[in-house]
C-alpha positions in Angstrom: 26.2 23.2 -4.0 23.7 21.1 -6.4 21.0 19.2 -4.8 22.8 16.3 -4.7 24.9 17.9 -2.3 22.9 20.1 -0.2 22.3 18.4 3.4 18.5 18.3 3.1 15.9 15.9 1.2 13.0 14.4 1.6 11.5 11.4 0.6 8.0 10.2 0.4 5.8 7.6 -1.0 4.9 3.8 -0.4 7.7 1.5 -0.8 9.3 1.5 2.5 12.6 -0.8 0.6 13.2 2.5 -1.8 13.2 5.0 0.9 15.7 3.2 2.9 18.0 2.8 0.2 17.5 6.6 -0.4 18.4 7.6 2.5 21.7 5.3 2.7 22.1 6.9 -1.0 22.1 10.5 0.0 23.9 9.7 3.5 26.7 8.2 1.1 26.7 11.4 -0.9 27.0 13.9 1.9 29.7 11.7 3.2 31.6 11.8 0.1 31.2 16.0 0.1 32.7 16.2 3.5 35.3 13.6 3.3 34.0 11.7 6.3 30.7 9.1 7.3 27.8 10.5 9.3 26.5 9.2 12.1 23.0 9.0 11.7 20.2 9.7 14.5 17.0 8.5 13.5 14.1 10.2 14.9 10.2 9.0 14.7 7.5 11.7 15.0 5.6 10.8 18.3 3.0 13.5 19.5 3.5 12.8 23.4 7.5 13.9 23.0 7.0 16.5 20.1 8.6 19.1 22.2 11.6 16.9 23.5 12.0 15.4 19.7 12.0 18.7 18.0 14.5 20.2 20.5 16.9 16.8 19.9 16.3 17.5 16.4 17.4 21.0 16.3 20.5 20.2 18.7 21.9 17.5 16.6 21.8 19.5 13.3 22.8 23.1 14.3 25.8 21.6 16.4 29.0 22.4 14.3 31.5 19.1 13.5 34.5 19.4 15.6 36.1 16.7 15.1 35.5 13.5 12.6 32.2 13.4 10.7 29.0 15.0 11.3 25.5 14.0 11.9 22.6 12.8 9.1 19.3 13.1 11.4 16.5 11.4 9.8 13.0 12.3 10.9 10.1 9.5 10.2 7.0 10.7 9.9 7.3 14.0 11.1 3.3 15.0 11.2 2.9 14.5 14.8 5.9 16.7 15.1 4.1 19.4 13.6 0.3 19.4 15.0 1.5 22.5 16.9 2.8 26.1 15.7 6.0 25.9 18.2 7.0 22.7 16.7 6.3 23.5 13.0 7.8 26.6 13.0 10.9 25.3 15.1 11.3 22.1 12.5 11.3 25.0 9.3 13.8 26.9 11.1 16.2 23.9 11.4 15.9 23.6 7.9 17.9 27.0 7.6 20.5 25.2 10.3 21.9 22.6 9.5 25.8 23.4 10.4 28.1 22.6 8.0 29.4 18.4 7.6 25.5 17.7 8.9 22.6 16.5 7.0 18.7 16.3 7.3 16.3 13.8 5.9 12.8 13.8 6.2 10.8 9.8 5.1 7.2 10.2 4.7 4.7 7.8 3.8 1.8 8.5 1.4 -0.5 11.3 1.6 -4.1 10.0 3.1 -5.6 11.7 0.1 -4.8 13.7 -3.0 -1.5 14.3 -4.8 1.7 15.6 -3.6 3.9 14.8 -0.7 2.3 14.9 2.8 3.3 17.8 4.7 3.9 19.7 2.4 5.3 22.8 4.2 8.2 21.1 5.0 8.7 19.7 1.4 8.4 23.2 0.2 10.8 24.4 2.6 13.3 21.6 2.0 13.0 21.9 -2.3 13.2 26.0 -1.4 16.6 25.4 0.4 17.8 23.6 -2.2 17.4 20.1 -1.0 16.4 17.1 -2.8 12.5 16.1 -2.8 11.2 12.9 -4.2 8.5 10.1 -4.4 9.4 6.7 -4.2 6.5 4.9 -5.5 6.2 1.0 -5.3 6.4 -0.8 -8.6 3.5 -2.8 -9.8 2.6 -5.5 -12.4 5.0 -5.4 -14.9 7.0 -2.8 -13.2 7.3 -5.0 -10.2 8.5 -8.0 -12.5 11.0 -5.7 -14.1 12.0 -5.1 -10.5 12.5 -8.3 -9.5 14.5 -9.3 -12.4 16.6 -6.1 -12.0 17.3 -7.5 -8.2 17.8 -11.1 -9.1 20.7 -10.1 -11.9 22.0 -8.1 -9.0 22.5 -10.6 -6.7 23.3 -13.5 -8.7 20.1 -15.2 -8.5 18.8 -16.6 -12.1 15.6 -16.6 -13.0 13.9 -18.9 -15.3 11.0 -17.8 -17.8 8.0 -16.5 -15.9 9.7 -16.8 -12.6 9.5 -13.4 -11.6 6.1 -12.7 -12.8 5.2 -16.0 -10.7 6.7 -14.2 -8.0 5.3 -10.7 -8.7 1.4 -12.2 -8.9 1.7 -13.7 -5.6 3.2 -10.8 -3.6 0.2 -8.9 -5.3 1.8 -7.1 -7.5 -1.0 -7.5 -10.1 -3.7 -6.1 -8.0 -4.5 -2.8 -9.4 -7.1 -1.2 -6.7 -5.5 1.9 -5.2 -6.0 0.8 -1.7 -4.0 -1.9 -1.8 -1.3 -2.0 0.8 2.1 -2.0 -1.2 4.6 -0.5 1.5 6.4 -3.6 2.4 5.9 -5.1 -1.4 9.5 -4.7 -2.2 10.7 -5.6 0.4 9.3 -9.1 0.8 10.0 -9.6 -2.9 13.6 -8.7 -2.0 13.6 -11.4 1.0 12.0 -13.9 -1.2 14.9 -13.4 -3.8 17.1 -14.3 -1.5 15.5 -17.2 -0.4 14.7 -18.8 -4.1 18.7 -18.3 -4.1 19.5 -19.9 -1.2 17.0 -23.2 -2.2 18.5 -23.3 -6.1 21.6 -22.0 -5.4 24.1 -21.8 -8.6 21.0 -23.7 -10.6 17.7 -21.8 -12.5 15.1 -20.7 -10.5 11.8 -22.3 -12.3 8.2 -21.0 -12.0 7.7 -24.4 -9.8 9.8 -23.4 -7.4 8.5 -20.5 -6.8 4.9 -21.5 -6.0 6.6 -24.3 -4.0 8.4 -21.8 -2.0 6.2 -18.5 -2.1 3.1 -18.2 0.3 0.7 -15.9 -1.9 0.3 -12.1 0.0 -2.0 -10.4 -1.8 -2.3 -7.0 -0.1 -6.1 -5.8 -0.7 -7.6 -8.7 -2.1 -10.7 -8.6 -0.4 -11.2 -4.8 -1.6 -10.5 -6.0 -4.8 -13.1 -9.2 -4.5 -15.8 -6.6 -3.7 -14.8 -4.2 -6.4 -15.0 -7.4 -9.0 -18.3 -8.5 -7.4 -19.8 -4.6 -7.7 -18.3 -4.2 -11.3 -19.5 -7.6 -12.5 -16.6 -8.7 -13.7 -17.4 -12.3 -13.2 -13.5 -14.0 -14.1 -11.7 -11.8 -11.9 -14.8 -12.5 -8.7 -14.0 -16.1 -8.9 -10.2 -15.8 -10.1 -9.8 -13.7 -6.2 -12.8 -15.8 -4.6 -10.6 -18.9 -5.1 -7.5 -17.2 -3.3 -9.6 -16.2 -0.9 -11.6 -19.2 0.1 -8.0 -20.8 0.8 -7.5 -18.6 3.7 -10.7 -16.7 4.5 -13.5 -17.8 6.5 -17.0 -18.3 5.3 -18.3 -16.2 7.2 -16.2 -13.5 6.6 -16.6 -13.7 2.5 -20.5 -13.7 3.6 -20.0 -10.4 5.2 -17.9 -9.0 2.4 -20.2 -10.0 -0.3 -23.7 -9.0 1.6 -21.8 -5.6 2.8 -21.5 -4.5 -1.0 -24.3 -5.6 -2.2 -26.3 -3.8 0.7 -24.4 -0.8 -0.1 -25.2 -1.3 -3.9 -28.8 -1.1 -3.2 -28.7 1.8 -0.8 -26.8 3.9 -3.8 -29.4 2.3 -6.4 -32.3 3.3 -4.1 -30.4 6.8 -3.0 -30.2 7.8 -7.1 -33.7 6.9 -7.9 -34.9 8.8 -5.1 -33.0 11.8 -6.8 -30.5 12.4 -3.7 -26.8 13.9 -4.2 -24.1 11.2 -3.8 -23.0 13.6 -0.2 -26.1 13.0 0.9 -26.4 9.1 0.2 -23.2 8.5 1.5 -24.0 10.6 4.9 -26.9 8.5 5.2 -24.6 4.9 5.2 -22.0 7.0 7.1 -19.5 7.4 3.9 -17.0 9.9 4.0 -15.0 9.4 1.2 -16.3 11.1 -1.9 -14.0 8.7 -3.9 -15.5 5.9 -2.7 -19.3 6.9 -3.1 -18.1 7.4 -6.5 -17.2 4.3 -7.2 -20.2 2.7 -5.6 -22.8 4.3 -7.9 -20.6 3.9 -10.6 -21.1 -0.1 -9.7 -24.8 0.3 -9.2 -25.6 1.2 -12.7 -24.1 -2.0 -13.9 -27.3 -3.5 -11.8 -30.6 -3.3 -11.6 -32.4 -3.3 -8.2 -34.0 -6.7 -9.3 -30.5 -8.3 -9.7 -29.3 -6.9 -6.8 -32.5 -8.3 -4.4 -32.1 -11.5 -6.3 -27.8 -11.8 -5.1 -29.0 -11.0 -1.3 -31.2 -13.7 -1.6 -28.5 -15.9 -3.0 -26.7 -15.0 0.1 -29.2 -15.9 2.1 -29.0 -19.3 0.6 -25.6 -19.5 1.2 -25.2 -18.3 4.6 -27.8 -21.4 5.6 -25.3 -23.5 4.4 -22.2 -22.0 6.0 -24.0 -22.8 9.2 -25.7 -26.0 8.5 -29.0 -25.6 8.8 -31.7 -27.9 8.5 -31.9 -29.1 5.0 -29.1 -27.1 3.6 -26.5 -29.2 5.0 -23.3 -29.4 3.4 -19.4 -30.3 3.5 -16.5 -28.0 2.4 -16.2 -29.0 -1.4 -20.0 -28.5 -1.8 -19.9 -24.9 0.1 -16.9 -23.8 -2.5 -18.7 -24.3 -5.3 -22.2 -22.9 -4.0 -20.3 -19.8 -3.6 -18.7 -19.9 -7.0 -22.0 -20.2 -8.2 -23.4 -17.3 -7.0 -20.9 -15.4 -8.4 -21.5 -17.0 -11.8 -25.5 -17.1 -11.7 -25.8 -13.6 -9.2 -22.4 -11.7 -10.7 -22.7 -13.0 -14.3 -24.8 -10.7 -16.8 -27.1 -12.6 -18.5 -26.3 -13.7 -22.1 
């Protein structure tokens, strides 16, 4: 049998649309190798029923088709499935199992950290039966906008120029930190395809109407506000401060911005004192080696001197946010106090 025809895969990644369609792909290919549909039992790895999941598991695939078409159990995130040996070692021995006219799929998420799928026992077990194993990674940027165009041909929908990068910048598709949340990215293009149809119908669907119609979701935008704020990269700061001031509070953006910039000086003061980057970032209670590297790797773009001079900027600003006595202000004033600071604090001098 080729993998295409093998009853196992497993699929991983973060676009949550592509898994589900490769599923419903590879369910359409077993059923066309046996002649008959699957029924398909759907299973989601819960820790408190591991032992009652794992034995439905193994019952539904090892159980031979008598009559009509098999079963296609899918397993969804089967980590809590696996926390203990029994379960593990039960779930690799299904693997070797699955009766004849049945199918097993595992859909995993992304890994927390590093490359490859997550679990990878059980990827290695499926790929060593023979079984398909493969990422489905979310399109982004121009990849997204490709995507979107691919979608609209498919379902009738025309698209005018710049439509579906319109469409694509405010589903954040252009926001390049890696911690951006993209799972449900496709999919929410996918239901705002159909709705541009639906409004235009048979006519063009213009870059007006999408901004008309599209409420911006930009996944990890205030991630990416701090990261332009610690890299100095003063257009993109007030490009994402603007998006953000339209639905963040005041207060909140205060926190953001005096968070990183307090973290900035703790790094700045850490290296000058000559102290590892593990041991700077056990001091602010930062695990992730990752991101300590990314903080020092903002701090050298600053001096400590620019850094005490934005926290006192933000000092400034947070009087204002709450009125105080001679700093009182109204909304348009507060907006462009805070663009300000990102120009006057962010801004390298000339």
């Amino acid at each position: 049998m080729s993998a295409a025809t093998v009853p196992l895969a497993f699929f991983w990644g973060d676009d949550d649309l592509e898994a589900g369609r490769a599923v419903d792909r590879f369910g359409a290919e077993l059923a066309g190798s046996v002649g008959e549909p699957l029924e398909r039992c759907t299973i989601r790895g819960d820790a408190n029923a591991a032992g009652d999941l794992v034995a439905r598991l193994l019952a539904r695939v090892s159980t031979p088709v008598m009559f009509g078409g098999g079963t296609m159990v899918v397993v969804s995130e089967v980590g809590p499935l696996v926390r203990r040996a029994e379960h593990r070692d039960a779930i690799l021995g299904a693997i070797g199992l699955v009766a004849p006219g049945n199918g097993l799929v595992f859909v995993e998420g992304p890994p927390s950290g590093g490359k490859g799928p997550p679990n990878k026992r059980i990827a290695d077990a499926v790929a060593a039966a023979g079984g398909l194993v493969r990422e489905v990674r979310s399109p982004k940027a121009g990849s997204l906008t490709a995507w979107i165009e691919a979608e609209a041909r498919a379902r009738g929908v025309r698209l005018g120029v710049g439509a579906a990068k319109e469409l694509a910048t405010r589903i954040g598709g252009f926001i390049a930190e890696g911690d951006a949340e993209r799972r449900r990215q496709t999919r929410i293009a996918s239901m705002e395809i159909d709705k541009l149809g639906l409004y235009r119908g048979e006519g063009q669907v213009e870059v007006d109407d999408v901004r008309a119609l599209v409420a911006e979701a930009i996944p990890g935008s205030v991630w990416a506000f701090q990261d332009a704020v610690g890299e100095r990269r003063t257009a993109k700061a007030v490009e994402l401060l603007g998006r953000l001031q339209e639905t963040t509070p005041e207060p909140v953006l205060l926190a953001v911005l005096h968070r990183r910039i307090r973290e900035l000086l703790e790094v700045a003061d850490g290296v000058a004192a000559r102290e590892t980057l593990p041991a700077i970032g056990r001091s602010m209670k930062i695990s992730s080696e990752f991101r300590m590297r990314n903080l020092a790797a903002q701090a050298r773009t600053w001096t400590v001197a620019e850094l005490a001079a934005a926290l006192d900027g933000l000092l400034e600003l947070d009087a204002m946010v709450k009125g105080a006595p001679g700093s009182e202000s109204d909304e348009a004033q507060r907006r462009l106090a805070f663009t300000m600071w990102v120009l006057d604090r962010v801004g390298r001098a000339a």
